[in-house]
N, C-alpha and C positions, 0 to 999 in steps of 0.2 A: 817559346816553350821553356828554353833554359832560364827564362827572367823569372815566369811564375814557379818552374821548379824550386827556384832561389827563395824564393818568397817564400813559399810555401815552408819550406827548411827552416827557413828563419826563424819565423811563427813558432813551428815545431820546436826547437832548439828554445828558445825565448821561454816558453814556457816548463818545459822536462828542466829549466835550468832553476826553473821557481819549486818545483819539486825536489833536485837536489841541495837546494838550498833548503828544503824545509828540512832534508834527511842529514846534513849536517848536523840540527840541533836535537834529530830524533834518536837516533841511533845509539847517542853513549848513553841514553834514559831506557834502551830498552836491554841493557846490558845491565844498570845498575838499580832502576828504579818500577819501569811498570810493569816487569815480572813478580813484581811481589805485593802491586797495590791490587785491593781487592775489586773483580770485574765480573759483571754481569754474565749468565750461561749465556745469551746471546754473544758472547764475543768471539767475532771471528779468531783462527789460527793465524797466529803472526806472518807466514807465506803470504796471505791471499795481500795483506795490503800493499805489499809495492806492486805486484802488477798490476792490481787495480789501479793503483796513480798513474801510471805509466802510460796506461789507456786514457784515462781521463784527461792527462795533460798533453795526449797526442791528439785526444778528442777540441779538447781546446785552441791547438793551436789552429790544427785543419779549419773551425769555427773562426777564429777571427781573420785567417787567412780570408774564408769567402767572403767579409764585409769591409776587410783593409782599404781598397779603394774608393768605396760609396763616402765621397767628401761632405754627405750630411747627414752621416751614423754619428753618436757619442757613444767613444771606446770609456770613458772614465770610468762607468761599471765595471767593464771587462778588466783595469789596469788595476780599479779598488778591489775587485774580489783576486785579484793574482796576488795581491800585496797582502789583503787578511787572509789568503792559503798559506803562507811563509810566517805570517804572525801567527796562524795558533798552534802551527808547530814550533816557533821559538816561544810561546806561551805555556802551553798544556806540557810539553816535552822537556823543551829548555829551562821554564823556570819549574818546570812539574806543577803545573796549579791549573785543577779540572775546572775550579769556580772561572777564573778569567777566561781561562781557552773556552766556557760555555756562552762566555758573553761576544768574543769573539767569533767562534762557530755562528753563533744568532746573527751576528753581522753581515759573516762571511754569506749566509743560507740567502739575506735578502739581496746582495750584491749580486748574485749568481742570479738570482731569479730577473732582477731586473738588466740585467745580462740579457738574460734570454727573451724578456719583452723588449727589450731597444734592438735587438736585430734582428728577431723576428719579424720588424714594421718592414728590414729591406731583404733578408734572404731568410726564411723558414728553414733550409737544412743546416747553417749557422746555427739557430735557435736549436733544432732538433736536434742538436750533437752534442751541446751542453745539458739536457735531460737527464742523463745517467749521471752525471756529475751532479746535479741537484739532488737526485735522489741518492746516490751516495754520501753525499754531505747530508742530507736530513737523516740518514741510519747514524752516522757519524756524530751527528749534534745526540741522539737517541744514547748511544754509547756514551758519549760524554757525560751526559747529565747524569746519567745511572752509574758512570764512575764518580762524579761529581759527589750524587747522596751518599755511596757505600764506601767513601773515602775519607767522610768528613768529620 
């Protein structure tokens, strides 16, 4: 019990770490830069989005937590969509550029999906707990693009 509790942390931890590494490059941009570029009425209040990560990357972990052991799952989705969450906030944020981070986001949108088909083939609630994180990244990609045109 204390092994998977371990594990389980791990996972957890591993991921909320790819979140604050994104919030590194977020944070002095929203101090100096994306309070003043211009954003769609849809755009959420700056509150809602860290705890939304915060669920998602706890959503994620718990998610590859249940497929860690099956030794004929491929994590490389799981690893590339962790790696383009961290680039398009050193992208869109860090370098302030909506065009890249929307080329990125489109990246990051198909990694995540094909996430959620490669471990759906060995545990559905794995698959089923990356959902909300799909559809938060596809509102996410929505946002961007419309900051994208109204910034350009």
């Amino acid at each position: 019990m204390i092994k998977k509790t371990s594990k389980l942390l791990f996972f957890i931890i591993i991921c909320q770490t790819a979140g604050i590494i994104g919030s590194i490059f977020t944070y002095p941009s929203l101090q100096n830069w994306y309070p003043y570029i211009t954003k769609p009425f849809f755009t959420p209040p700056s509150f809602i989005f860290a705890p939304v990560w915060i669920i998602l990357f706890l959503l994620m972990g718990i998610s590859i937590y249940l497929v860690w052991e099956n030794k004929k799952i491929n994590l490389n989705w799981f690893w590339l969509q962790l790696g383009l969450n961290i680039m398009w906030s050193i992208i869109f944020f860090g370098l302030k550029s909506p065009a890249l981070g929307f080329i990125v986001i489109l990246l990051l949108w198909f990694a995540i999906f094909k996430t959620i088909k490669e471990f759906g083939k060995y545990n559905k609630l794995a698959s089923y707990l990356l959902y909300p994180y799909l559809i938060w990244v596809s509102f996410a990609g929505i946002l961007n693009f419309s900051i994208m045109l109204l910034n350009f």
